[in-house]
C-alpha positions as CSV (number, residue, x, y, z in Angstrom):
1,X,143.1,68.0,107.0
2,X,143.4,66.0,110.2
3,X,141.9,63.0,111.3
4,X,140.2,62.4,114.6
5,X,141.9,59.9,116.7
6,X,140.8,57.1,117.1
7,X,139.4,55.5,120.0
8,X,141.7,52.9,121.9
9,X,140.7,48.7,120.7
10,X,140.0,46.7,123.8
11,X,140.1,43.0,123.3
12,X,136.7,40.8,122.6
13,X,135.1,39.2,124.9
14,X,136.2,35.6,125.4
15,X,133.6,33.2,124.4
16,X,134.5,30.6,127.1
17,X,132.1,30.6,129.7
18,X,134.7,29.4,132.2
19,X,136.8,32.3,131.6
20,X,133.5,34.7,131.9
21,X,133.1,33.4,135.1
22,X,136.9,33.7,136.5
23,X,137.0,37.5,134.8
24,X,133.9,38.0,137.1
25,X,135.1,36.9,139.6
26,X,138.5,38.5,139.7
27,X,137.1,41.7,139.2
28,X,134.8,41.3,142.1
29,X,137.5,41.3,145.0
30,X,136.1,39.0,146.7
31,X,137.3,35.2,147.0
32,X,134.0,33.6,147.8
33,X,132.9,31.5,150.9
34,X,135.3,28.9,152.2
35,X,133.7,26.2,153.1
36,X,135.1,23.4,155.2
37,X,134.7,20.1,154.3
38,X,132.4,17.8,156.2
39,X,135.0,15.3,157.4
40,X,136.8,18.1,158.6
41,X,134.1,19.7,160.2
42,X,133.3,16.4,162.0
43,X,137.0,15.9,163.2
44,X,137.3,19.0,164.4
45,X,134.2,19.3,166.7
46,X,135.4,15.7,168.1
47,X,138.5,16.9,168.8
48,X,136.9,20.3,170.4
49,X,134.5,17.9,172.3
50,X,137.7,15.4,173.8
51,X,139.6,18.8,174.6
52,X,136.6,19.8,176.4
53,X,136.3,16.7,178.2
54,X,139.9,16.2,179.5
55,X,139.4,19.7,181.2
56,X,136.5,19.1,182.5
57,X,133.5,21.2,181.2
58,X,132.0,18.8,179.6
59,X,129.4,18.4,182.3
């Protein structure tokens, strides 16, 4: 008499809901929306804005 194979044991879910969330959102593919920090932001549109001064089209 043979026996039926069994099917292959996948590991429990974790419990930890911070490693729910990275599982997510590994399996996703997608790394999420970058944003840029608000001092940065500022810096860099002042320095855009002084760029665009010194050559003129700031007019």
């Amino acid at each position: 008499m043979k026996t039926r194979p069994s099917a292959p044991q996948t590991a429990p879910a974790p419990r930890n809901h911070v490693a729910l969330a990275l599982a997510a959102r590994a399996g996703s593919g997608a790394a999420g929306r970058h944003q840029r920090a608000t001092g940065a932001q500022r810096r860099a549109d002042r320095v855009a804005l002084q760029q665009a001064l010194r050559r003129g089209d700031g007019h």
